[in-house]
C-alpha positions as CSV (number, residue, x, y, z in Angstrom):
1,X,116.7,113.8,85.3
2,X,113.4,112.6,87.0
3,X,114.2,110.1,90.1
4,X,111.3,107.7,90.5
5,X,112.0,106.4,94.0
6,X,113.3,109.7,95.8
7,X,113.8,107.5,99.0
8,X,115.9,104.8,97.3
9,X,117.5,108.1,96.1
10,X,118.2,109.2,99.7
11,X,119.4,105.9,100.9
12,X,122.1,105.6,98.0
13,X,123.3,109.0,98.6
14,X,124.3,108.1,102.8
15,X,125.1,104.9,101.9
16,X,127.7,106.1,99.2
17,X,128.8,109.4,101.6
18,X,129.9,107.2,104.3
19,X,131.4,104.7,101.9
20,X,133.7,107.3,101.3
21,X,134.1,108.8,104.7
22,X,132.3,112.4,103.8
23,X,131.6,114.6,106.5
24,X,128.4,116.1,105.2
25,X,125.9,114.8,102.0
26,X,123.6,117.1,100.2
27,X,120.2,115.7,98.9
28,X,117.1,117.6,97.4
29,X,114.3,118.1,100.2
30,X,111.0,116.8,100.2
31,X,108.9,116.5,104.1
32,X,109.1,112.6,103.8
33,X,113.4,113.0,103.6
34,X,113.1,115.7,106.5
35,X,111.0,113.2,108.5
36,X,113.3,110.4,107.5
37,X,116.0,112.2,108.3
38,X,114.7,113.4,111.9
39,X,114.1,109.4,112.3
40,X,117.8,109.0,111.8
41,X,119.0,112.0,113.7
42,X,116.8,111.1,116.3
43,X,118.4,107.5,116.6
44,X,121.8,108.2,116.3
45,X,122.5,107.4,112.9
46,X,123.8,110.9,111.6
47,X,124.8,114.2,113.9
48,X,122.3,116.0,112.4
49,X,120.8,117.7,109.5
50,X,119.8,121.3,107.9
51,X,117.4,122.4,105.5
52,X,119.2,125.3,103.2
53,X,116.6,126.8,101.2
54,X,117.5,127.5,97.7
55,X,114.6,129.2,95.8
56,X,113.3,126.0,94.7
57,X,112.5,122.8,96.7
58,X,115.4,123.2,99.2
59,X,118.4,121.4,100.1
60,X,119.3,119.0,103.2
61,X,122.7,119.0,104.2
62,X,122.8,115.5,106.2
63,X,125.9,115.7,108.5
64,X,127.0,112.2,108.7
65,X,127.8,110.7,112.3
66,X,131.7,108.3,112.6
67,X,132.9,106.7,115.5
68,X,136.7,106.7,117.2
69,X,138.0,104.7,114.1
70,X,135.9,106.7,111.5
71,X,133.9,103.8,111.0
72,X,130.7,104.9,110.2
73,X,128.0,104.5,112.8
74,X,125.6,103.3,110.0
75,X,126.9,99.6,108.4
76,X,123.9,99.1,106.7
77,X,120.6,100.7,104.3
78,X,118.4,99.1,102.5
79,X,115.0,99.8,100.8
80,X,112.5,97.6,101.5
81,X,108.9,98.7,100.1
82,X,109.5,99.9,95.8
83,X,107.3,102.2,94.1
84,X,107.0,98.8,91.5
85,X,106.3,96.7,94.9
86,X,104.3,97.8,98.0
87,X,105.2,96.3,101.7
88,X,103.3,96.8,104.4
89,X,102.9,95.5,107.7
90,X,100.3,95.4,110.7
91,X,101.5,96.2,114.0
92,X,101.4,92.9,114.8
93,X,103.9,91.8,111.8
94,X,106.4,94.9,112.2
95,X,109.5,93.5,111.1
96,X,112.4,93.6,113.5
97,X,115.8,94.4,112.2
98,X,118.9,92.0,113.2
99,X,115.9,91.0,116.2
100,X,116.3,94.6,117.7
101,X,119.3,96.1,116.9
102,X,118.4,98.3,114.1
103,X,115.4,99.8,112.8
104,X,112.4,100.0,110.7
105,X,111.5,103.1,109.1
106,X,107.8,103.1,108.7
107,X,105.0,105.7,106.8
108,X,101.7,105.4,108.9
109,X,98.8,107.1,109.9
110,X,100.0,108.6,112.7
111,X,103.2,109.6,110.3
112,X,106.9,108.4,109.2
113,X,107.9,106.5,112.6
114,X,110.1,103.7,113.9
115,X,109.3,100.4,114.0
116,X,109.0,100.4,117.8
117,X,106.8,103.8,118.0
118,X,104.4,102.0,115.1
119,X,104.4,98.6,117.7
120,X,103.5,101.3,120.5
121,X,101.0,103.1,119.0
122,X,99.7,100.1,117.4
123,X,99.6,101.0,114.2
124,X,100.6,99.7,111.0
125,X,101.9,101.0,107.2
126,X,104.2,100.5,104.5
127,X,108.0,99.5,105.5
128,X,109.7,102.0,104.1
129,X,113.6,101.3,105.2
130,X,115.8,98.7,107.0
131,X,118.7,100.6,108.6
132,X,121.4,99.1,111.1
């Protein structure tokens, strides 16, 4: 089965895994899904993340991150630009998330980034992802 929008495709699968409180999701690899993925390791969104290599295009196991209640830490995904319609944003019109709280993944110049790192660097691209 060919997946058009890989990201969407990424999103679902956390969205879906936490849903149903699993400890670790397994999605097929691609560099912009590692980047995204370091982006949400890097935040605090999931534990952490592997790459198992499979012969073909690879595998990452996404370990997802709960909190004391097993609540996950992640409440909310959501795809903002589609392969259908484009979004993009100077640095002066970076979107804020719930005004700060959560972030915007972006794809830039300068690489698949925050919303805050795209502000700093001041450099804009297409909004990828909301997540909070």
């Amino acid at each position: 089965m060919q997946i058009t929008d890989t990201i969407a495709d990424l999103l679902t699968r956390i969205r879906n895994a936490s849903t149903a409180k699993h400890a670790t999701v397994d999605v097929p690899a691609s560099n912009m899904k590692k980047s995204i993925t370091q982006i949400l390791v890097d935040e605090g969104y999931v534990k952490n993340f592997t790459v198992i290599e499979d012969g073909k295009q690879g595998i990452i196991r996404i370990t997802l991150k709960y909190d004391e209640n097993r609540n996950s830490v992640i409440t909310g995904l959501r795809r903002v630009s589609k392969p259908g319609l484009r979004i993009y944003a100077s640095c002066e019109d970076m979107p804020k998330v719930i005004k700060g709280m959560g972030i915007a993944i972006v794809s830039t110049s300068k690489g698949v980034i925050t919303d805050k790192k795209a502000r700093e660097l001041n450099v804009g691209g297409e909004v990828l992802a909301f997540i909070w």
